[in-house]
KOLZALO-17436 format. One record per residue: residue number from 1; x, y negated, z negated of N, C-alpha, C in turn. Coordinates in nm, 4 decimals, padded with zeros to 6 digits. Layout:
BEGIN
NODE  dofi       n_x       n_y       n_z      ca_x      ca_y      ca_z       c_x       c_y       c_z
NODE   NUM         X         Y         Z         X         Y         Z         X         Y         Z
...
END
This chain:
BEGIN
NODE  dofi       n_x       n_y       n_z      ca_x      ca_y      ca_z       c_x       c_y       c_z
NODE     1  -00.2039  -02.8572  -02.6769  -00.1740  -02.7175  -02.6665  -00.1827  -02.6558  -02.8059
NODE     2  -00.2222  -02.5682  -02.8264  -00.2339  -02.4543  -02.9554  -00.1668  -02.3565  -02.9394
NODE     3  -00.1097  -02.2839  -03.1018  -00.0084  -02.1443  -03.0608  -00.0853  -02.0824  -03.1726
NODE     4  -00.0857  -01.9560  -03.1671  -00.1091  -01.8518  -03.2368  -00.0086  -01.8332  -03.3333
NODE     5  -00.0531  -01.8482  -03.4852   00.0503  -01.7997  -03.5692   00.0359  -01.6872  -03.6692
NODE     6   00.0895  -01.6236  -03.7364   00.0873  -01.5378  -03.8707   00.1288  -01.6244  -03.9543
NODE     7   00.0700  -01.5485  -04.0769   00.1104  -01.6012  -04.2575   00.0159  -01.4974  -04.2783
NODE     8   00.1001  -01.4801  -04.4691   00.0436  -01.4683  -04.5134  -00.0406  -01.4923  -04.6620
NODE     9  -00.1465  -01.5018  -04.6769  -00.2047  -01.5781  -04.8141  -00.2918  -01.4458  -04.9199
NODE    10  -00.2824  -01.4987  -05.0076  -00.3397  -01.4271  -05.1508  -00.5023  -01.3597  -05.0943
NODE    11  -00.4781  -01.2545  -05.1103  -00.6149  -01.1306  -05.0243  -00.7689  -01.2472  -05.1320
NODE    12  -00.7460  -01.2631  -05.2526  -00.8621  -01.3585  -05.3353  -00.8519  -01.4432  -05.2597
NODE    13  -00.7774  -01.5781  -05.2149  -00.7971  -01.6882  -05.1247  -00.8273  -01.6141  -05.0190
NODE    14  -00.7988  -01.5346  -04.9138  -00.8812  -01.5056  -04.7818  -01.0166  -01.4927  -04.8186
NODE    15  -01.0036  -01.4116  -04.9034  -01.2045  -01.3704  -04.9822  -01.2817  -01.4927  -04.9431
NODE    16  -01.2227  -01.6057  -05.0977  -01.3167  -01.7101  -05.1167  -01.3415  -01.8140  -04.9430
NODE    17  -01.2517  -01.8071  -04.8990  -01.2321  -01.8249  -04.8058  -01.3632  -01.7923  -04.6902
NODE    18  -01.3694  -01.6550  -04.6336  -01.4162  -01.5831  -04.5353  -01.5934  -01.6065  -04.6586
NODE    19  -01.6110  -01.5953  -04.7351  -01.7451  -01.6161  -04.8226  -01.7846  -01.7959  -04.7753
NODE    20  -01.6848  -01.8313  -04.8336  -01.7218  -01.9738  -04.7786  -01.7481  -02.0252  -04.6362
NODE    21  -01.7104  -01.9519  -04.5154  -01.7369  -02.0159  -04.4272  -01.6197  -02.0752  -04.3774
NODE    22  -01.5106  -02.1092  -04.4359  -01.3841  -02.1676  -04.3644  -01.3153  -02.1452  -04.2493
NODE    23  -01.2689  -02.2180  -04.1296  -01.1978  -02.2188  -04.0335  -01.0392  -02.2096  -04.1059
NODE    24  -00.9891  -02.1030  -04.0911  -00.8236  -02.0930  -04.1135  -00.7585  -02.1994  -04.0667
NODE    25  -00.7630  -02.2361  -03.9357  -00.6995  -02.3182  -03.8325  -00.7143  -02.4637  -03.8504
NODE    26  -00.8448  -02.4972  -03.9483  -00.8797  -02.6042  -03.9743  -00.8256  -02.5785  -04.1129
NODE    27  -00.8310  -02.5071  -04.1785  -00.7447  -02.5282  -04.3005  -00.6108  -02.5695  -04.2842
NODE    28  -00.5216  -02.4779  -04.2681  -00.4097  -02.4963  -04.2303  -00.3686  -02.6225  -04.1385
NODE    29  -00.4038  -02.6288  -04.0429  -00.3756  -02.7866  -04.0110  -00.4677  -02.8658  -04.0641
NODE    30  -00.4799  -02.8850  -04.1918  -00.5357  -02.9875  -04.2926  -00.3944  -02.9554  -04.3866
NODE    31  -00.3754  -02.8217  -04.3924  -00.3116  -02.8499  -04.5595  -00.1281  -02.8866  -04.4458
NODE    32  -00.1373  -02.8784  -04.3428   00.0383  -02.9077  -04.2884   00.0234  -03.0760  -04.3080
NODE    33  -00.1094  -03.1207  -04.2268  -00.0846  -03.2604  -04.2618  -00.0884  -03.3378  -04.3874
NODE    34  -00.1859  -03.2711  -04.4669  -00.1782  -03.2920  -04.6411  -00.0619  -03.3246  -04.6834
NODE    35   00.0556  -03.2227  -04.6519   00.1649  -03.1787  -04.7148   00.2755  -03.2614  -04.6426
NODE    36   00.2514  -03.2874  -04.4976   00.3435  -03.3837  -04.4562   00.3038  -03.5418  -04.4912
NODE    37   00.1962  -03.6069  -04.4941   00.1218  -03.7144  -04.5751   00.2463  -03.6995  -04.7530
NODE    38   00.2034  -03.6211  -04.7911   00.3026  -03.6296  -04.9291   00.4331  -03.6746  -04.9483
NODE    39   00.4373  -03.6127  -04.8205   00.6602  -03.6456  -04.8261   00.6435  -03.7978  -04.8202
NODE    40   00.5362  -03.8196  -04.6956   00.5974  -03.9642  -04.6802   00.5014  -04.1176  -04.7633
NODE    41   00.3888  -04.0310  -04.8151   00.2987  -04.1006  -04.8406   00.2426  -04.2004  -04.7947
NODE    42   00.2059  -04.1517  -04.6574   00.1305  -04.1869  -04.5255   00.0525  -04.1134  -04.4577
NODE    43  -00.0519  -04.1641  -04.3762  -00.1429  -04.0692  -04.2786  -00.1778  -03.9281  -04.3506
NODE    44  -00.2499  -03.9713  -04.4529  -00.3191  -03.8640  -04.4973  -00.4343  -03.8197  -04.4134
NODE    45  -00.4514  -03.7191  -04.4158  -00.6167  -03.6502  -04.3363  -00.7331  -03.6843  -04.4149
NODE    46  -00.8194  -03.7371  -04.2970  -00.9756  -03.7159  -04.3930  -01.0123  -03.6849  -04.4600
NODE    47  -01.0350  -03.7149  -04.5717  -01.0492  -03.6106  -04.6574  -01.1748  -03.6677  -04.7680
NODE    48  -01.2779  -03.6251  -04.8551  -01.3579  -03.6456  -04.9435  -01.3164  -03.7452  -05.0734
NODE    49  -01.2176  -03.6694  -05.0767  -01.1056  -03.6941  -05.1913  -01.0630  -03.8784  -05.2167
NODE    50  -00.9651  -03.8731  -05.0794  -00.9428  -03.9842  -05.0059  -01.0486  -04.0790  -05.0426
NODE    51  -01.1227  -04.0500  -04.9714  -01.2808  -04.1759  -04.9548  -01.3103  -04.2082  -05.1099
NODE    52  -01.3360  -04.1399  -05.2273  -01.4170  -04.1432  -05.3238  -01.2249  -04.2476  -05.3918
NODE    53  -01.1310  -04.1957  -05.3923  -01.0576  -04.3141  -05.4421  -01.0401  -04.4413  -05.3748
NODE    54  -01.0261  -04.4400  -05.2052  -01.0708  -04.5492  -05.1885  -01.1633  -04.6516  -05.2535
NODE    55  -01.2702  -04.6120  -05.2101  -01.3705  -04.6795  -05.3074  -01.3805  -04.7016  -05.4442
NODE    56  -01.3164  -04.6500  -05.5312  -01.2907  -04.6564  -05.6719  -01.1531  -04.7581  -05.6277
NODE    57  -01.0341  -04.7678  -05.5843  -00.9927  -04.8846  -05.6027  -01.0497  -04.9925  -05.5464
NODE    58  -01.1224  -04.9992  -05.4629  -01.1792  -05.1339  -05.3966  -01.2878  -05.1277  -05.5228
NODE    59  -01.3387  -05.1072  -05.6318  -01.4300  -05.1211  -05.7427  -01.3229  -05.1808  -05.8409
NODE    60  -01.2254  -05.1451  -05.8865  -01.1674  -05.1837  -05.9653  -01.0882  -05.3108  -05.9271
NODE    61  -01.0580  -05.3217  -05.8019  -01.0303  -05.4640  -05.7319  -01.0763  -05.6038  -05.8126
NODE    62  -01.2537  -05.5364  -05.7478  -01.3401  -05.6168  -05.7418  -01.3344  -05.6661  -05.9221
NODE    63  -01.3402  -05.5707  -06.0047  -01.3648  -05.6219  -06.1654  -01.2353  -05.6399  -06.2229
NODE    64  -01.1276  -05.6576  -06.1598  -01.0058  -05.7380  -06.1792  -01.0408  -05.8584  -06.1278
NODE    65  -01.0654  -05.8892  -06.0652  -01.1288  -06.0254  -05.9527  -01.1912  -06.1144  -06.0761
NODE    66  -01.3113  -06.0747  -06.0875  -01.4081  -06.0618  -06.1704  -01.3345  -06.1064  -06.2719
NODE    67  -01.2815  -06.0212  -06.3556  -01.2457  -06.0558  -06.4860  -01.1573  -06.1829  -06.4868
NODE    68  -01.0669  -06.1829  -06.4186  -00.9647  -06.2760  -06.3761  -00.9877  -06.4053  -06.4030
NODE    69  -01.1271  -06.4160  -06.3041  -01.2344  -06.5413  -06.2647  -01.3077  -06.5868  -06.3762
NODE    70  -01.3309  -06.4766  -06.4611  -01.3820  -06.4915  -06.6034  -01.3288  -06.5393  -06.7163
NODE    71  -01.1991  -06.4862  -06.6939  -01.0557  -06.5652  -06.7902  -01.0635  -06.6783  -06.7567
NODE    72  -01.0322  -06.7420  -06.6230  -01.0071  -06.8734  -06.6033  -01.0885  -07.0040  -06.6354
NODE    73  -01.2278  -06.9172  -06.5856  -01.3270  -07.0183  -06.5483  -01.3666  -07.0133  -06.7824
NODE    74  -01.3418  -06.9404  -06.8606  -01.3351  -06.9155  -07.0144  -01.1933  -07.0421  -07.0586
NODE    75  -01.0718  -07.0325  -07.0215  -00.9837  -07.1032  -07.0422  -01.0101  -07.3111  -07.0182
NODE    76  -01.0949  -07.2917  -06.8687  -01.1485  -07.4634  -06.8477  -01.2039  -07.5210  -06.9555
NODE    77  -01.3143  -07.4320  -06.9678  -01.4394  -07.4564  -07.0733  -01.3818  -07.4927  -07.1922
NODE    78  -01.3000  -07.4971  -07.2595  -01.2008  -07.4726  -07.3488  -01.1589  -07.6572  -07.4044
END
């Protein structure tokens, strides 16, 4: 079910907004779940953002791994 709501936001953000192409409704229930994700720091929304740090920690994982393996297998040799 969906409800109809009011707010109101900065007349420049509606601008960039209505120029860009943005769904309000899709904003706003992005930025409620954004904002509830924060409190609990869980179930964040889809997001671009999201994905590109994902992947940057699964990179830095990997060359902790890496290095780790490099220390050790440096320490045998020894």
């Amino acid at each position: 079910m969906r409800v109809a709501t009011n707010c109101t936001i900065d007349i420049d953000l509606k601008n960039r907004a209505k120029i860009n192409n943005l769904d309000f409704s899709e904003c706003l229930t992005f930025g409620i779940l954004f904002k509830l994700a924060e409190m609990s720091d869980l179930n964040y929304p889809p997001n671009k953002l999201n994905q590109k740090i994902k992947k940057m920690a699964e990179r830095l994982q990997e060359l902790a791994e890496r290095l780790e393996k490099e220390e050790y297998e440096a320490r045998i040799s020894l």
